[in-house]
C-alpha positions in Angstrom: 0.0 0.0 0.0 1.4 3.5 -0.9 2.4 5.8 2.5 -0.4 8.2 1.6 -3.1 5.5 1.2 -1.7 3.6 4.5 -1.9 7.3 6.1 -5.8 8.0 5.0 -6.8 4.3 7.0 -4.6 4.8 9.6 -6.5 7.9 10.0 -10.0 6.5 9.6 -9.1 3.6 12.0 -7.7 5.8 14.7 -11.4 7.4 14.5 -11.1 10.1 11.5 -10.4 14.1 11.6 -9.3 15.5 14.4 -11.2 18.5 15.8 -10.7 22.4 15.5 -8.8 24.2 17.8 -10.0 25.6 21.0 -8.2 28.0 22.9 -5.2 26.8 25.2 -6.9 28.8 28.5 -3.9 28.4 30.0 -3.3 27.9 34.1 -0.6 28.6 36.0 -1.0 27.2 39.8 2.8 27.1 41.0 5.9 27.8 40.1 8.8 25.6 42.2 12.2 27.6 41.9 14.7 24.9 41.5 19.0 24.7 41.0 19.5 26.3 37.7 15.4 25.9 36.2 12.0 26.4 37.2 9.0 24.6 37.0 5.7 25.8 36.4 2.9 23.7 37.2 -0.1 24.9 34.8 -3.4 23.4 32.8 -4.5 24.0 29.3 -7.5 22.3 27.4 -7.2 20.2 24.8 -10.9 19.7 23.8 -13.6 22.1 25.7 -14.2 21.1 29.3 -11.2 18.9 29.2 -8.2 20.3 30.5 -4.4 18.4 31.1 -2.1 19.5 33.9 1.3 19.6 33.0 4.9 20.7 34.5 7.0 23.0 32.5 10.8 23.3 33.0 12.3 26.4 32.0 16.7 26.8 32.5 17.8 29.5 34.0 18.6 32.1 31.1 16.1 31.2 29.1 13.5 34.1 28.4 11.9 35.7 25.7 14.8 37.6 24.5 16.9 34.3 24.8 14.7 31.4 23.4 15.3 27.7 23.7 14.8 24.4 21.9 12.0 22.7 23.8 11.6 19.1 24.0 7.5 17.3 25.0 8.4 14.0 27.2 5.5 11.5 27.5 5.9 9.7 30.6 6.0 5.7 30.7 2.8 2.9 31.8 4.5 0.9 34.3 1.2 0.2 35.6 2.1 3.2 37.6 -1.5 5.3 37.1 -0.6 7.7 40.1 2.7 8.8 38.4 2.5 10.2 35.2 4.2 14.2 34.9 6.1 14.4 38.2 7.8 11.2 37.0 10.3 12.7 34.1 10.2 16.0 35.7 11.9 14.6 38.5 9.3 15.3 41.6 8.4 11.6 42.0 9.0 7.7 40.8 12.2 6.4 39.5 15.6 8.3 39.1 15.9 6.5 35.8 13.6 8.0 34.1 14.0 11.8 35.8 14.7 12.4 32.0 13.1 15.9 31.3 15.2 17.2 34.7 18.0 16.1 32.6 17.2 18.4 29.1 16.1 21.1 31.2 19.9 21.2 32.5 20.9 20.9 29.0 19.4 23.9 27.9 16.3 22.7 26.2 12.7 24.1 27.5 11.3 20.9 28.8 6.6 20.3 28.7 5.7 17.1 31.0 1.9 16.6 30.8 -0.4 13.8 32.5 -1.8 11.1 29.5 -5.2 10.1 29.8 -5.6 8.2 33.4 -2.4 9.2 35.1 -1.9 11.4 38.1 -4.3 14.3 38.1 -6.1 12.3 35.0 -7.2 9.7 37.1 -11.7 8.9 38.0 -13.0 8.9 41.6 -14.9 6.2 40.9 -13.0 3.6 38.7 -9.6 2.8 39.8 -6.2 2.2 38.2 -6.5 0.0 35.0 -10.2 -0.1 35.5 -10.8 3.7 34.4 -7.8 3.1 31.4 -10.1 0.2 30.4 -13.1 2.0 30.3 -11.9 5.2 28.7 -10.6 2.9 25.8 -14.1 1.2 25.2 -15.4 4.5 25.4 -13.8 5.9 22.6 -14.1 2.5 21.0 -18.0 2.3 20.8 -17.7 6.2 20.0 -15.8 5.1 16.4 -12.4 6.1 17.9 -10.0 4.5 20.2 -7.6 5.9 22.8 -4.7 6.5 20.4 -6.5 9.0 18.7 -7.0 10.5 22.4 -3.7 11.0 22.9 -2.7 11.6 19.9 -4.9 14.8 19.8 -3.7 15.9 23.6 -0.2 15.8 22.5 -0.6 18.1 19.2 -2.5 20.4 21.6 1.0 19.6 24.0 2.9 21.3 20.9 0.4 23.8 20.7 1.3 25.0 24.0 4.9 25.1 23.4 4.8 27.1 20.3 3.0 29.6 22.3 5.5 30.1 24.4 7.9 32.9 24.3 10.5 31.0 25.6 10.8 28.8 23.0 12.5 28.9 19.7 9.2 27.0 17.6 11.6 26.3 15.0 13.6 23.5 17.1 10.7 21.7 19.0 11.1 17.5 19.8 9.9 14.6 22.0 11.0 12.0 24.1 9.6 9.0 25.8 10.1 5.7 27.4 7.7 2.4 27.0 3.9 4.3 26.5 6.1 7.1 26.3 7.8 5.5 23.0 3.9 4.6 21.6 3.3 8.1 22.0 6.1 9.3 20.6 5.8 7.2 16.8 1.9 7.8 17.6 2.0 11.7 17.3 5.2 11.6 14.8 3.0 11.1 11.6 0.2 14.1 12.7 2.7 16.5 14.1 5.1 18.1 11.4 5.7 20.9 13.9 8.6 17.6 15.6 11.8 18.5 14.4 13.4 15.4 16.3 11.9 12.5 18.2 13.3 9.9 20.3 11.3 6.7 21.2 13.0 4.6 23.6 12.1 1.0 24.1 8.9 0.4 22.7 7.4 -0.6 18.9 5.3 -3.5 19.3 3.8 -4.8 16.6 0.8 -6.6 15.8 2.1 -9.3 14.2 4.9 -9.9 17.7 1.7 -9.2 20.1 -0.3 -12.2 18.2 2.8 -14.5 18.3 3.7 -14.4 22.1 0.6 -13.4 23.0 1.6 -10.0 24.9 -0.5 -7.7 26.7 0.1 -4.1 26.3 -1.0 -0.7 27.3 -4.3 0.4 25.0 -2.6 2.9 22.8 -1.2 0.4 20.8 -4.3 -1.3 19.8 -5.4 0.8 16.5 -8.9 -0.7 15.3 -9.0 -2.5 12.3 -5.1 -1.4 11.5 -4.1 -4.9 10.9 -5.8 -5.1 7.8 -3.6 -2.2 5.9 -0.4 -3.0 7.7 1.4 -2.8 11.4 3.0 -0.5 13.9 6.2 0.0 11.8 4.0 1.1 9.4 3.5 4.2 11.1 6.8 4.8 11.9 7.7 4.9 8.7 5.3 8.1 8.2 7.4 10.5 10.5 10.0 10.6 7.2 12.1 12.8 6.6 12.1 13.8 10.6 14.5 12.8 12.6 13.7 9.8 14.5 15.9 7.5 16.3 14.6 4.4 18.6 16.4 2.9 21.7 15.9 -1.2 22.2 16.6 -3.8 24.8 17.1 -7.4 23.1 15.5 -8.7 26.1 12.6 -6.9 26.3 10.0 -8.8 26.7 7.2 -5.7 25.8 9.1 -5.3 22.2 9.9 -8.8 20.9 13.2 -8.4 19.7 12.7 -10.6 15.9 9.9 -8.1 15.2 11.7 -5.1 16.0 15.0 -6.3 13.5 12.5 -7.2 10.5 11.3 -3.4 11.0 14.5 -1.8 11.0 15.0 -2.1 7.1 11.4 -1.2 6.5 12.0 2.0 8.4 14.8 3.1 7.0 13.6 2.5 3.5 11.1 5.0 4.0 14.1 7.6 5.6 16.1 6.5 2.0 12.7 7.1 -0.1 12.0 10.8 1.3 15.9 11.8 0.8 17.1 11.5 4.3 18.8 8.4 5.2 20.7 10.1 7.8 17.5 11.4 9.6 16.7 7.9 11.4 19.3 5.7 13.5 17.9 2.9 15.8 20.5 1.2 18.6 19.4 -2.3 20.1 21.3 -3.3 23.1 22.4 -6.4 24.1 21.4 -8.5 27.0 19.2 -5.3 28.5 15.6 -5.3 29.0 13.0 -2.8 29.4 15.3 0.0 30.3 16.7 3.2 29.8 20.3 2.5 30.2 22.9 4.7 30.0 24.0 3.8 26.6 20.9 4.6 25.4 20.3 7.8 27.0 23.7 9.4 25.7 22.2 8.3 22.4 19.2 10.5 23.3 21.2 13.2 23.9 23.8 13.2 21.2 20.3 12.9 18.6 18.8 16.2 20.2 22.1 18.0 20.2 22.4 16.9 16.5 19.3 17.9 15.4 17.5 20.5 18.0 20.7 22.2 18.7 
């Protein structure tokens, strides 16, 4: 099937068009003065009546008259559903993955927001994996799914960003780790406005999930996607951009045969637009579901190439 065709089902099976623009409304509640950044802790709506708190880290330095790259980092699953922001922004959960304290002391302009479920995006009433499950048949019997969801709150994400004066709209990326990594080859294909993305440690694709039998987080499950072609397949529509993915060999979420075959594919797409050198993929061996220090300095050095 030819990229534009595969792009118009992908499209319809992630639920169709995605809606005007409303205005960001945006909320600042706190700012928290920390060594060399701050970080403002503020809401904005995505769709009317439906707003996402997020954390902001801005460097020291970095001002209107001094604008910085900025980087979006889409926090991991874990089955974690009272983490989400604070996570990569370095307030709560695992060291590991304090990964947008990390840009913001590199310079870059750093936008954690809660996904659908997580920390302030949780239900009273339905707890944990019981409100994910139901907001995915929700959108499901609505002719949508969740992936279109988030899709949609992280365009609004880089909405946000390029309204900000601190930041140089010209030079804007993502990160993520495990859902992180969905989101981030998720949003790739419907947000041209990514200069650089950086997926680390997740691509599963339909054809691994049916051979092992693997359980994942709902994003990944695209309605009737299967029938045009798989996960890879919408990698391959964030060409010419520069994209680079981080695997373990071991991970059991990202079956590691899968993830080789899809390599090529990828890159053929990266040789078909006229940018070969846009897309780079590292698979480490004997690690797991981790983001290892090899594979962060290769998330750095990607940025710095490209954002910088």
């Amino acid at each position: 099937m030819k990229p534009h065709s595969f792009r118009d089902k992908l499209l319809e099976c992630l639920g169709g068009p995605w809606p005007h623009s409303c205005p960001l409304n945006v909320e600042l509640r706190e700012t928290i003065i920390k060594e060399g950044y701050r970080i403002e802790s503020l809401s904005y709506e995505v769709e009317p009546g439906d707003r996402v708190p997020a954390l902001l880290l801005i460097p020291d330095g970095v001002d209107a008259d001094h604008p910085a790259p900025a980087i979006a980092v889409w926090h991991q699953h874990n089955g974690q559903y009272h983490l989400g922001k604070s996570e990569p922004a370095g307030l709560a959960g695992n060291p590991m993955h304090h990964t947008g304290v990390a840009l913001a002391k590199e310079g870059y302009v750093v936008l954690c927001p809660d996904a659908l479920c997580f920390e302030e995006r949780r239900d009273a009433k339905l707890k944990g994996g019981n409100f994910e499950r139901f907001e995915f048949l929700r959108y499901v019997v609505a002719g949508k799914c969740m992936a279109w969801k988030n899709i949609l709150d992280m365009r609004r994400a880089i909405d946000y960003l390029c309204a900000r004066p601190e930041v140089d709209a010209d030079r804007i990326g993502c990160y993520g780790h495990s859902m992180g990594s969905t989101h981030t080859w998720l949003v790739g294909p419907w947000e041209p406005r990514l200069k650089c993305l950086v997926a680390n440690c997740c691509l599963p694709t339909y054809r691994a999930i049916h051979r092992v039998h693997l359980l994942h987080c709902f994003p990944n499950f695209i309605p009737g996607l299967f029938a045009f072609g798989d996960t890879p397949d919408i990698v391959a529509l964030i060409a010419p951009r520069a994209l680079h993915l981080n695997f373990g060999e071991t991970d059991r979420g990202s079956p590691i045969r899968e993830v080789r075959a899809a390599m090529p594919r990828i890159a053929q797409a990266y040789r078909d637009a006229g940018a070969p050198d846009h897309f780079s993929y590292f698979i480490e061996p004997q690690t797991g579901h981790v983001l290892s220090d090899a594979m962060w300095n290769r998330t750095r050095e990607w940025f710095k190439k490209h954002l910088s």
